[in-house]
C-alpha positions as CSV (number, residue, x, y, z in Angstrom):
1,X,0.0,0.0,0.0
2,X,1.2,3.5,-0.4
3,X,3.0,4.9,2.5
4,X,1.3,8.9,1.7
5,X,-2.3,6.7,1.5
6,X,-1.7,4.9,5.1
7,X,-0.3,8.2,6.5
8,X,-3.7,10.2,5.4
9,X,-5.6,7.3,6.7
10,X,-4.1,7.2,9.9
11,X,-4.4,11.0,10.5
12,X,-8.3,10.6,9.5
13,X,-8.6,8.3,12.1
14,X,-7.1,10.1,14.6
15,X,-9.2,13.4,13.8
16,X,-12.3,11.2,14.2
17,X,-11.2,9.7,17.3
18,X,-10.3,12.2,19.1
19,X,-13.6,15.0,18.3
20,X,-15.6,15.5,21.1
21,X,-19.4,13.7,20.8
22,X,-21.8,15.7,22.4
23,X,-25.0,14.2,23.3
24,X,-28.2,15.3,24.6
25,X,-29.0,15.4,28.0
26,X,-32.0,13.8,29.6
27,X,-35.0,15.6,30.2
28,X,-35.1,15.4,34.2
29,X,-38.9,15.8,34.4
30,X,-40.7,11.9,34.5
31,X,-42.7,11.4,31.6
32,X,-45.8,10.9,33.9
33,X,-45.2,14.8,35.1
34,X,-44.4,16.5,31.5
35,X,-47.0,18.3,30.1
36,X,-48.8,16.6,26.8
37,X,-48.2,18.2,23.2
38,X,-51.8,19.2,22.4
39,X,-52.0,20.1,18.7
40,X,-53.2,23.8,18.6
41,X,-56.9,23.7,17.4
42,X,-58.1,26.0,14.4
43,X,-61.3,27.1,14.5
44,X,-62.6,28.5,11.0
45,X,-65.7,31.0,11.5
46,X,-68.5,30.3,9.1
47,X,-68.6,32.6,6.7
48,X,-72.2,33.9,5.0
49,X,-72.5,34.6,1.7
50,X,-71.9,38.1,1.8
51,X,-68.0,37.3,2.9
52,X,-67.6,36.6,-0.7
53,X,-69.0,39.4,-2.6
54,X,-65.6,40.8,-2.6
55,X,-64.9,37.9,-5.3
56,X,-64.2,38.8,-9.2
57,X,-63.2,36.2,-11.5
58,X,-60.4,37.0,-13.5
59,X,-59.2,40.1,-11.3
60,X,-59.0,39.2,-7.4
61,X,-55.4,38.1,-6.5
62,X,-54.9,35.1,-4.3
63,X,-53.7,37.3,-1.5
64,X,-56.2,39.5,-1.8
65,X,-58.5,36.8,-0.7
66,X,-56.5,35.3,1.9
67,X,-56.4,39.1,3.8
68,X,-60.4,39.2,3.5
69,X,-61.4,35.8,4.1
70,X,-58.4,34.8,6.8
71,X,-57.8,30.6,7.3
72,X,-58.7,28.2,4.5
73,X,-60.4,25.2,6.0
74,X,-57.9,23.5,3.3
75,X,-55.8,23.9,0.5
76,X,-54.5,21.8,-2.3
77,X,-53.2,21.7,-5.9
78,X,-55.7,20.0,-8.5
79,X,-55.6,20.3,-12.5
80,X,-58.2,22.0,-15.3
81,X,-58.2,21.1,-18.5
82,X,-59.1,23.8,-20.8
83,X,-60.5,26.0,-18.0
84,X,-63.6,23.4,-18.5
85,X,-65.4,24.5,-14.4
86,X,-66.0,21.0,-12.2
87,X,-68.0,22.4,-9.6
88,X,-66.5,20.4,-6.7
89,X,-62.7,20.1,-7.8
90,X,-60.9,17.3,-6.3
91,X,-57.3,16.0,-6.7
92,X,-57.0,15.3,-10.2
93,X,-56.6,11.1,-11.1
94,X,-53.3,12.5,-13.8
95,X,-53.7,9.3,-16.2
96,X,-57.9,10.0,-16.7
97,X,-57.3,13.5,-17.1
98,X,-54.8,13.8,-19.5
99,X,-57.1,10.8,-21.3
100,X,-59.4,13.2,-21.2
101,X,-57.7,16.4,-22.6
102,X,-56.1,14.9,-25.7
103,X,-54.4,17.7,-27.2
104,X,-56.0,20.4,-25.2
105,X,-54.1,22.3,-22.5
106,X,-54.1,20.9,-19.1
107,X,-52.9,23.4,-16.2
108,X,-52.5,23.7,-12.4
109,X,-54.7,25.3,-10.2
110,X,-55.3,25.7,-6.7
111,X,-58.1,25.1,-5.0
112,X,-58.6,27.0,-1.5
113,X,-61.8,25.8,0.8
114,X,-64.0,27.7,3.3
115,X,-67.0,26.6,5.8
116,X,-69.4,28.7,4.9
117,X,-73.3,28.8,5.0
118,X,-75.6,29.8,7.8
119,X,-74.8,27.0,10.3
120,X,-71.3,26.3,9.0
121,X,-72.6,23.3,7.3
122,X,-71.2,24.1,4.0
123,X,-68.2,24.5,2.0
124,X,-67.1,27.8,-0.4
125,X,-63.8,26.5,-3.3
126,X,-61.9,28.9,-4.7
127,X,-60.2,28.4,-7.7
128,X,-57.2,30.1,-8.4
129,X,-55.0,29.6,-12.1
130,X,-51.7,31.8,-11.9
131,X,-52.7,33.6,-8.7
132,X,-55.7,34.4,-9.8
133,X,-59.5,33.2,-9.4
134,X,-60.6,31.5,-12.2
135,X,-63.9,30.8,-10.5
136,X,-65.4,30.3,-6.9
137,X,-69.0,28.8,-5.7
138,X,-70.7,29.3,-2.4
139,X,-73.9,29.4,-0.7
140,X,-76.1,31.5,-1.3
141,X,-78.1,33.7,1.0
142,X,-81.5,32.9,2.4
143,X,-83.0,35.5,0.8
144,X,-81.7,33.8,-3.1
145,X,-82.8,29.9,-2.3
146,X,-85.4,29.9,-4.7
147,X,-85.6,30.4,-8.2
148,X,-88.6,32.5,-7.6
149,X,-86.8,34.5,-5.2
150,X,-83.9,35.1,-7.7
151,X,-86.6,35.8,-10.5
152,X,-88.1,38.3,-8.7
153,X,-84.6,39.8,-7.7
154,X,-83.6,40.4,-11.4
155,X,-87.0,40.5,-12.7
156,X,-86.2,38.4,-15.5
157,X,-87.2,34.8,-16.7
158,X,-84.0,32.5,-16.0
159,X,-82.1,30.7,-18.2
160,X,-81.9,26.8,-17.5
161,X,-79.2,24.0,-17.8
162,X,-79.6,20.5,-16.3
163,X,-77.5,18.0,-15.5
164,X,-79.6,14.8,-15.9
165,X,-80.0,12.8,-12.7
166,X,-77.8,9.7,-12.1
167,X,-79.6,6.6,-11.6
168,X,-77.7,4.3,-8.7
169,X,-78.5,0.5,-8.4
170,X,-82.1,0.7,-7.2
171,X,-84.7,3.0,-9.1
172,X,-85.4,4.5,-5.3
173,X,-81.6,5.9,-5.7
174,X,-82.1,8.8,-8.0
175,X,-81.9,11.4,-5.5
176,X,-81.6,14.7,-7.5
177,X,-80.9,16.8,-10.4
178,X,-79.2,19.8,-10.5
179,X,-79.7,22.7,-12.7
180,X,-77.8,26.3,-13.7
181,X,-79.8,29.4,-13.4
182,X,-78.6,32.0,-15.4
183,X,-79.0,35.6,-15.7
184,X,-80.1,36.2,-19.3
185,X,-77.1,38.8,-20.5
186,X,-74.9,37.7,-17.3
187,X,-71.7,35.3,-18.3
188,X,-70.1,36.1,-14.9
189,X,-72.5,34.4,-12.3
190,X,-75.5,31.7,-12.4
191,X,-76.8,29.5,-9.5
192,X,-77.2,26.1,-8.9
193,X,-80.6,24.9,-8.2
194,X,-80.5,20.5,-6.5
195,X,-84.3,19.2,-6.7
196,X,-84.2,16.0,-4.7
197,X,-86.1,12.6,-5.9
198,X,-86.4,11.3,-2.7
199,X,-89.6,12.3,-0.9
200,X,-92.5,14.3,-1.9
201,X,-91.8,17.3,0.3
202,X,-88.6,17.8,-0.4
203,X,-88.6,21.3,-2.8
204,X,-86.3,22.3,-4.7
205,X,-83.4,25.1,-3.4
206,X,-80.8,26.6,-4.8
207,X,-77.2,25.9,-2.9
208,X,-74.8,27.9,-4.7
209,X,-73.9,31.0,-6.5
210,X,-71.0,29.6,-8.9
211,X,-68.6,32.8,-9.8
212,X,-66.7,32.5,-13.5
213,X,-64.3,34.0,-15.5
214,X,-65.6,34.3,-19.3
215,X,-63.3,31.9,-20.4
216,X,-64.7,29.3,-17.9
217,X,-67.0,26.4,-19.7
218,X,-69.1,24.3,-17.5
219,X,-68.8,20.4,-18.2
220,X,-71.8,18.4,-17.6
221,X,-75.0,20.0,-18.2
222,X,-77.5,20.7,-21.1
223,X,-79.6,23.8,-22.2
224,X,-82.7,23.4,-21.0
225,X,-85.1,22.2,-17.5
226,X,-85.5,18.8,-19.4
227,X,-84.9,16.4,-16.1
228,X,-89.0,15.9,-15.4
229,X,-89.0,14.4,-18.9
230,X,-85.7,12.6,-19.3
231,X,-85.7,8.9,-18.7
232,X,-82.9,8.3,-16.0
């Protein structure tokens, strides 16, 4: 072996050998005596509907909402493609969705989520692409959960979509179709309206005001209040 290689081998050894290890003293207290780690618990304050009026598609900044609305209940990174608006935006399944897209563009955006409603009971998702909202839904006031109500508000006949009810294993399981109420002239706002199946007193309401940038298309629903007559 060569003698420089066995001299810088030995003097690596005894720099290792003779550093000092320090190691961490023992908590005196008994573990029976130390106080528990108790996770701190965030609250997140309902917020109405009027929180959110602030909200402009295509203009409101991501920080902008975050010094307005304060704590997201949470927070997480989902995928668009083609700014195409799923109204309850989940983490994206990657191999379905670009299945889906072809050759159109797929992007990321983040999603930020809110209890909102009058009890708390509900959930408000922003959308943001590049910092800035692309579109947002929340509930609506209880002076809009009718369509009647909102007809008298604008005094205009709403424009319909409908998203056909899904049928489940048993005939008893269609429980509801939802439908888009637009504001004939408005591309920046509609409301969805759920009409439930199940039970003869249920009526229906509209949950949400869904916010949208012009570029926005909504996937899933046809012109028209065609769900009394479709065939499920």
């Amino acid at each position: 072996m060569n003698a420089r290689l066995v001299l810088s081998m030995l003097a690596a050894l005894t720099a290792l050998t003779s550093t000092p290890v320090f190691a961490q003293e023992p908590d005196p207290t008994p573990a029976a005596t130390r106080a528990p780690q108790v996770r701190k618990k965030i609250v997140y304050t309902p917020r109405p509907a009027s929180d959110f009026a602030f909200l402009v598609p295509g203009r409101t900044t991501i920080d902008e909402a975050a010094k307005t609305l304060g704590d997201t209940k949470w927070s997480y990174t989902s995928y668009l493609v083609d700014d195409i608006v799923m109204l309850n935006l989940g983490l994206a399944d990657l191999p379905s969705l670009f299945r889906f897209a072809g050759d159109r563009p797929v992007e990321p955006v983040e999603v930020r989520v809110y209890t909102a409603g009058h009890e708390g009971n509900d959930t408000a998702y922003l959308v943001f692409k590049k910092d800035i909202l692309l579109y947002a839904h929340h509930p609506v006031s209880a002076s809009e959960e009718t369509r009647e109500a909102l007809e008298a508000r604008y005094g205009k006949k709403l424009e319909i979509d409908t998203e056909l009810p899904n049928r489940g294993v048993e005939k008893e399981d269609i429980v509801y179709s939802s439908h888009l109420l637009r504001i004939p002239g408005e591309t920046s706002f509609f409301y969805r309206e759920e009409e439930s199946r199940r039970g003869s007193d249920k009526q229906p309401r509209v949950e949400a005001k869904i916010l949208v940038s012009p570029s926005c298309k909504v996937l899933g629903y046809t012109r028209g209040d065609i769900s009394k007559y479709a065939k499920p």
